[in-house]
C-alpha positions in Angstrom: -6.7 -26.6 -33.7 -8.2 -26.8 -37.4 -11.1 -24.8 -36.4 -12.0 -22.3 -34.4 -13.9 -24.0 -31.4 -17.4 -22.3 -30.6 -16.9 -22.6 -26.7 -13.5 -23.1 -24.7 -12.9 -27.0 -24.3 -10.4 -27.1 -21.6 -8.4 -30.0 -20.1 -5.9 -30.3 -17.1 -2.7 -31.6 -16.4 -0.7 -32.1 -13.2 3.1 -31.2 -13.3 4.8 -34.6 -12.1 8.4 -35.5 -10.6 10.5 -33.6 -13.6 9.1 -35.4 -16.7 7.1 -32.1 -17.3 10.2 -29.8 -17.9 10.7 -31.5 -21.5 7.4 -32.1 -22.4 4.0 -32.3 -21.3 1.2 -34.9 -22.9 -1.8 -33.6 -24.7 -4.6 -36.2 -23.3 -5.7 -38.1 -26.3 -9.3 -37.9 -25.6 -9.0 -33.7 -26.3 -6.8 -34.6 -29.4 -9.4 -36.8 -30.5 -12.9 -34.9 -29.3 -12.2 -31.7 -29.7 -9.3 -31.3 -31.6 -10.8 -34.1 -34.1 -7.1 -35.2 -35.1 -6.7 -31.9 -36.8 -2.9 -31.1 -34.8 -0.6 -28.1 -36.6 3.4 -28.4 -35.2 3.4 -25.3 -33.2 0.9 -24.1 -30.2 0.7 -20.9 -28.4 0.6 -20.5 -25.0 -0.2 -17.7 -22.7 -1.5 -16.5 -19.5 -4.9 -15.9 -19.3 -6.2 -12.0 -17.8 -2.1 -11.4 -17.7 -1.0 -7.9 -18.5 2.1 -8.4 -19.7 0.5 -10.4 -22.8 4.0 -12.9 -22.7 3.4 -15.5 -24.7 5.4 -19.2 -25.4 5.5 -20.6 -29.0 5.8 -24.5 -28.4 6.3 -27.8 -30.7 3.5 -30.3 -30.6 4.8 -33.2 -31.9 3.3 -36.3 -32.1 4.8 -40.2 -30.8 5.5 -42.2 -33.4 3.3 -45.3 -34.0 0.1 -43.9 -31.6 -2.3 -41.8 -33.7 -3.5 -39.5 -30.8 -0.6 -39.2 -28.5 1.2 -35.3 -28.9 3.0 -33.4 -26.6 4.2 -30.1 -25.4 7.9 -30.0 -26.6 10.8 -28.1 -28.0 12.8 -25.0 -26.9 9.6 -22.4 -26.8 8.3 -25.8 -23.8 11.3 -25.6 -21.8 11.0 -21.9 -21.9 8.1 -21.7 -20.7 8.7 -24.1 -17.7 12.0 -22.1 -16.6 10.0 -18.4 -17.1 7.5 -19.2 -14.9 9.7 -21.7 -12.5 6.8 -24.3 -12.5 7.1 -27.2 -9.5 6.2 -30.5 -9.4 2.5 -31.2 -8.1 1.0 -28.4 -9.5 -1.0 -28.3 -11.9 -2.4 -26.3 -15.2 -5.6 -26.0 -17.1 -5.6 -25.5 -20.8 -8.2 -23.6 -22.5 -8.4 -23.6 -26.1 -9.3 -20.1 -27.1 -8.7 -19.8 -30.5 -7.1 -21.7 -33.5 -3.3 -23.0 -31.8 -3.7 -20.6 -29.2 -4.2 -21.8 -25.3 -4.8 -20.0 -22.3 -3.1 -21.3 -19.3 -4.4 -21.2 -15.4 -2.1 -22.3 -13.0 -3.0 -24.0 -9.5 -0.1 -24.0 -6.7 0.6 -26.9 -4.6 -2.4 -25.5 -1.7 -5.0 -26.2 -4.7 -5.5 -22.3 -5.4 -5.2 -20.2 -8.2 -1.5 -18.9 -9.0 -0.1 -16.3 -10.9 1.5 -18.0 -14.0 4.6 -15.6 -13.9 5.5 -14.8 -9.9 9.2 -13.3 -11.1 8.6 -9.7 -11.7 12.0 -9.1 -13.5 10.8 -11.6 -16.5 7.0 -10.7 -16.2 8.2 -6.5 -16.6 11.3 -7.4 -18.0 11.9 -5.2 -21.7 15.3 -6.7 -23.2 17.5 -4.5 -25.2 18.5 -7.4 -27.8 16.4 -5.8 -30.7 17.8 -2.6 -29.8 21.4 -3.9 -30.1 20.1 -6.0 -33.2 19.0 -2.5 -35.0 22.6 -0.7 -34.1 24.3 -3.6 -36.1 27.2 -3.8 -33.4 27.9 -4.8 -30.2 27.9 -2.2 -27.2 30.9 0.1 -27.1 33.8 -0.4 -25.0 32.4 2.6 -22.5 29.1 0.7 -22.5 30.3 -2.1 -21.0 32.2 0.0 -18.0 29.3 1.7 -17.1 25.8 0.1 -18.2 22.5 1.9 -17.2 21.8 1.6 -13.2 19.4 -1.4 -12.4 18.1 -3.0 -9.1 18.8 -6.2 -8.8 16.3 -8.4 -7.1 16.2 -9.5 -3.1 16.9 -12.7 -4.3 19.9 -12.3 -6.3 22.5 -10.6 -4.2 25.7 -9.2 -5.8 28.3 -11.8 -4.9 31.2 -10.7 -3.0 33.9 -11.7 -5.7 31.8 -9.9 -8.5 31.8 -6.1 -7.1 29.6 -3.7 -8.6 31.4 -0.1 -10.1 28.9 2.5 -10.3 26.5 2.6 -12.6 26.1 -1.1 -12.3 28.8 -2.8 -13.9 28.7 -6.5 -14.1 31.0 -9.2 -14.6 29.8 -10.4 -18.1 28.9 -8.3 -21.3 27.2 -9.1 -24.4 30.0 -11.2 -27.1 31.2 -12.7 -23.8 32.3 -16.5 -23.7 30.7 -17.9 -20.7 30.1 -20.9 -19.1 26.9 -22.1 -17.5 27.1 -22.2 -13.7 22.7 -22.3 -13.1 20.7 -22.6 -10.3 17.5 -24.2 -8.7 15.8 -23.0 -11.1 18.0 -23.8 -14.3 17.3 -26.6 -16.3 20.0 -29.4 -15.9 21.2 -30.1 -19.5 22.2 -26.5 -19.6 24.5 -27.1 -16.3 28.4 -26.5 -17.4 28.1 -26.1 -21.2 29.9 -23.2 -23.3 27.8 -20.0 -24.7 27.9 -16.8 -26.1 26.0 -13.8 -24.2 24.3 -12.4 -27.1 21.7 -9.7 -25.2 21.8 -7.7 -22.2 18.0 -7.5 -20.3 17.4 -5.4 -17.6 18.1 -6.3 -13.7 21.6 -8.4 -14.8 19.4 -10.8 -17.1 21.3 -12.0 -20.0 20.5 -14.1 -23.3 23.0 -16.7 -23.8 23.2 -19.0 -26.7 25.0 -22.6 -26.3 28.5 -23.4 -28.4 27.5 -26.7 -29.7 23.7 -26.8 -30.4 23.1 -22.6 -30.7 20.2 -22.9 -28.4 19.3 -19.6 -25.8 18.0 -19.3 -22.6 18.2 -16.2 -20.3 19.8 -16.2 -17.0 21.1 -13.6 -14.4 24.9 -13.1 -14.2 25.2 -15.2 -11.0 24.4 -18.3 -13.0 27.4 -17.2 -15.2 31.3 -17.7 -15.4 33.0 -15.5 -17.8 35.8 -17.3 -19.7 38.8 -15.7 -20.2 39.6 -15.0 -23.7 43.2 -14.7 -23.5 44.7 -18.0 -24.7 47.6 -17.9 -22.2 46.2 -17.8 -18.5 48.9 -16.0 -16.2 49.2 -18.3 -13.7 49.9 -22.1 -14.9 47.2 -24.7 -13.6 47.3 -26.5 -10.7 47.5 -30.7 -10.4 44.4 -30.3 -8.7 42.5 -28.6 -11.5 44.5 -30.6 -14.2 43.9 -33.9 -12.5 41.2 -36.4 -13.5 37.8 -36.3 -11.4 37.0 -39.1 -8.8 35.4 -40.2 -5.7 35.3 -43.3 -3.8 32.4 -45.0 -2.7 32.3 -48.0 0.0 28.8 -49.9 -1.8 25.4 -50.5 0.3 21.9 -52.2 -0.2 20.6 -48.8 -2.0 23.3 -48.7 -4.6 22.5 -52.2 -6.0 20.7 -50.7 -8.5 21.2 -47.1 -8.9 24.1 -45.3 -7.4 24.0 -41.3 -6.7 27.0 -39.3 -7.6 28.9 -36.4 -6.0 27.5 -32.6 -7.3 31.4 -31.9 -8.0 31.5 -35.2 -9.9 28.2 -34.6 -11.7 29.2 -30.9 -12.6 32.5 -32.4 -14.6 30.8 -35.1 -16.5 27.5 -32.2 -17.4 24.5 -32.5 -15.5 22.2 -33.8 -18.3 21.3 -37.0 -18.8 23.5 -39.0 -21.3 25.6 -42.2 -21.5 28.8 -43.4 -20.2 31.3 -46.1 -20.1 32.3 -48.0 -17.3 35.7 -49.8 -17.1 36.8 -52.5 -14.8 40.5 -52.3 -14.4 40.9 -55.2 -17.2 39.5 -52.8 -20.2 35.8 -54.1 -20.3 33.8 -51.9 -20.3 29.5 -51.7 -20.2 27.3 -48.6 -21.4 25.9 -46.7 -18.5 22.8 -44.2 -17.9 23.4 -41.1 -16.5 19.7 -40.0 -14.8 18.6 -36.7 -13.8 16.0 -35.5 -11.1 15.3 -32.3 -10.6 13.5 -31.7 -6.8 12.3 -28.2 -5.9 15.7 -27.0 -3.7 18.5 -29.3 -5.6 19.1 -31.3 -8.8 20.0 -34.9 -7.8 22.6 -37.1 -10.8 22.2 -41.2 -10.7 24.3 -43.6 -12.4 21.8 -46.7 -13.6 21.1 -48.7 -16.4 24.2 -50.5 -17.2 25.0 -50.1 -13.4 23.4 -52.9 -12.4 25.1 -55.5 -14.7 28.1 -53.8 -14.3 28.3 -54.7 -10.4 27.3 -58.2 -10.8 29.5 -59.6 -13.3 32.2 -57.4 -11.3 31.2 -59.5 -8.6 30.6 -56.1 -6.2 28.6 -56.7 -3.4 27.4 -54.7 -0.1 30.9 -53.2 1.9 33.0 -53.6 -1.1 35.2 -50.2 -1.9 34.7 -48.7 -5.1 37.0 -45.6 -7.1 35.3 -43.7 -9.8 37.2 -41.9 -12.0 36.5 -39.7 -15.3 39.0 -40.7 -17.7 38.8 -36.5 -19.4 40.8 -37.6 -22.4 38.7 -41.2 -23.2 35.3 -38.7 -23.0 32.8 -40.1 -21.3 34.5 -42.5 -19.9 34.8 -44.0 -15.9 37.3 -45.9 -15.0 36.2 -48.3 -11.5 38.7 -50.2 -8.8 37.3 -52.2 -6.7 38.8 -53.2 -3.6 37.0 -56.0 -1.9 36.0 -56.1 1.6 37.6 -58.6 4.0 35.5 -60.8 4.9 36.6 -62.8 8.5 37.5 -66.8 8.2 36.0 -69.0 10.2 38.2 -71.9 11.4 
């Protein structure tokens, strides 16, 4: 990437299980060959014969301690892996084409040529954040009551709680609080985190820009929840919502090691990966994984790691009944009963 290259030296790389939606490995033979070590921090890719000339600026950052292994990272990465809702085993050929610039040609899962953005709302889509950016305000109070009429696509339905006014109202508006609800298509660690809606794209795409680490990815309205910003909610909560998550589990052979929790479960403690504590009900506790796996149709959450030593030194074993519950005010913190199973006596 020091260079411009005389020819196109091209590699490939197939999109496996969901390792690929953080980052993808640069093989070190093009690093080394073509690339002659010579590796800047950013990359840009882009389709190649695409129209819309959409582009991706990505991190290449390099592994500590191995001279020729770099990656695909960063924010512009994951971008780029949600925009054009890439699946595992396919795969994509790189051609360097000029100086830090790649095109990219993508190959679905029958082994022929793909389109690198099927979505036509993001491939057409012209966002309306620079021209709210050049106003130097947000959108007037009448501008939220009655934005400009858009279509919204076959595939994203109005929901029946969320009617539509006319002209195309919808339920959030740029300087909205929000919460992350996500789809199929959204990338886990963005699942039930706090954010701002700081743009309004066409078709009920918004930009929305996380609480605690300001980062933004855009999402249709479905995949929102707008929080309320009056302090005082009108109706006081219930003991259900109030009440600490949990979920029983009776154990078998395929939890020994790793041991799936329930979506409603998952949702409360964030679907990302991250580390918890597990309590017996003496006050030990061991330090947990929380694993993700993303699948093409559903987004599957795994307690492991600790797991395992947990449930032996607990002594749990196959038909033994166990509670989980998140303790909400310890953090991330699960509290575990177990009740063991009675085993017959033989006289």
């Amino acid at each position: 990437m020091g260079r411009k290259p005389k020819h196109c030296p091209s590699f490939f790389k197939v999109l496996v299980d969901d390792r690929f939606a953080d980052k993808l490995r640069i093989p070190p033979a093009f690093v080394l060959r073509v690339l002659e070590g010579e590796v800047p921090a950013k990359a840009v890719i882009k389709a190649q014969n695409d129209d819309s000339k959409k582009s991706w600026t990505v991190k290449v950052v390099k592994k500590t301690g191995e001279k020729y292994n770099y990656s695909f990272t960063g924010h512009g990465w994951r971008k780029f892996v949600e925009d054009c809702g890439l699946k595992a085993g396919e795969f994509l050929v790189f051609k360097l084409v000029s100086n830090s610039v790649f095109q990219i040609v993508r190959f679905g899962l029958n082994g022929c040529v793909k389109e690198l953005i099927t979505d036509p709302v993001i491939k057409h889509e012209t966002c309306v954040s620079e021209q709210i950016k050049e106003n130097h305000c947000a959108p007037s109070p009448k501008s939220k009551e009655a934005p400009p009429r858009a279509a919204i696509s076959s595939d994203d339905s109005l929901p029946t709680d969320h009617p539509r006014g006319r002209g195309g109202q919808f339920p959030v508006a740029v300087t909205d609080r929000v919460i992350i609800k996500g789809n199929r298509r959204t990338q886990p660690h963005f699942v039930g985190r706090k954010a701002i809606v700081t743009a309004q794209c066409l078709n009920g795409w918004f930009v929305v820009k996380t609480i605690d680490n300001a980062e933004s990815v855009k999402l249709q309205y479905r995949s929102l929840d707008k929080v309320s910003d009056d302090p005082s909610p009108s109706k006081p909560p219930t003991d259900k919502q109030t009440e600490d998550p949990s979920f029983p589990v009776v154990m078998k052979k395929h939890c020994r090691s790793r041991l799936t929790l329930p979506i409603a479960f998952a949702r409360k403690i964030g679907m990302r990966k991250k580390k918890v504590l597990l309590r017996n009900e003496e006050g030990k506790e061991w330090e947990a994984d929380v694993s993700v796996r993303t699948y093409q149709t559903s987004t599957r959450m795994d307690l492991c790691g600790g797991w395992s030593a947990f449930r032996k030194e607990n002594k749990i074993a196959d038909g033994d009944s166990c509670s989980f519950k998140l303790v909400k005010s310890a953090g991330d913190v699960i509290d575990v009963v177990v009740r063991k199973r009675r085993r017959p006596r033989w006289t």
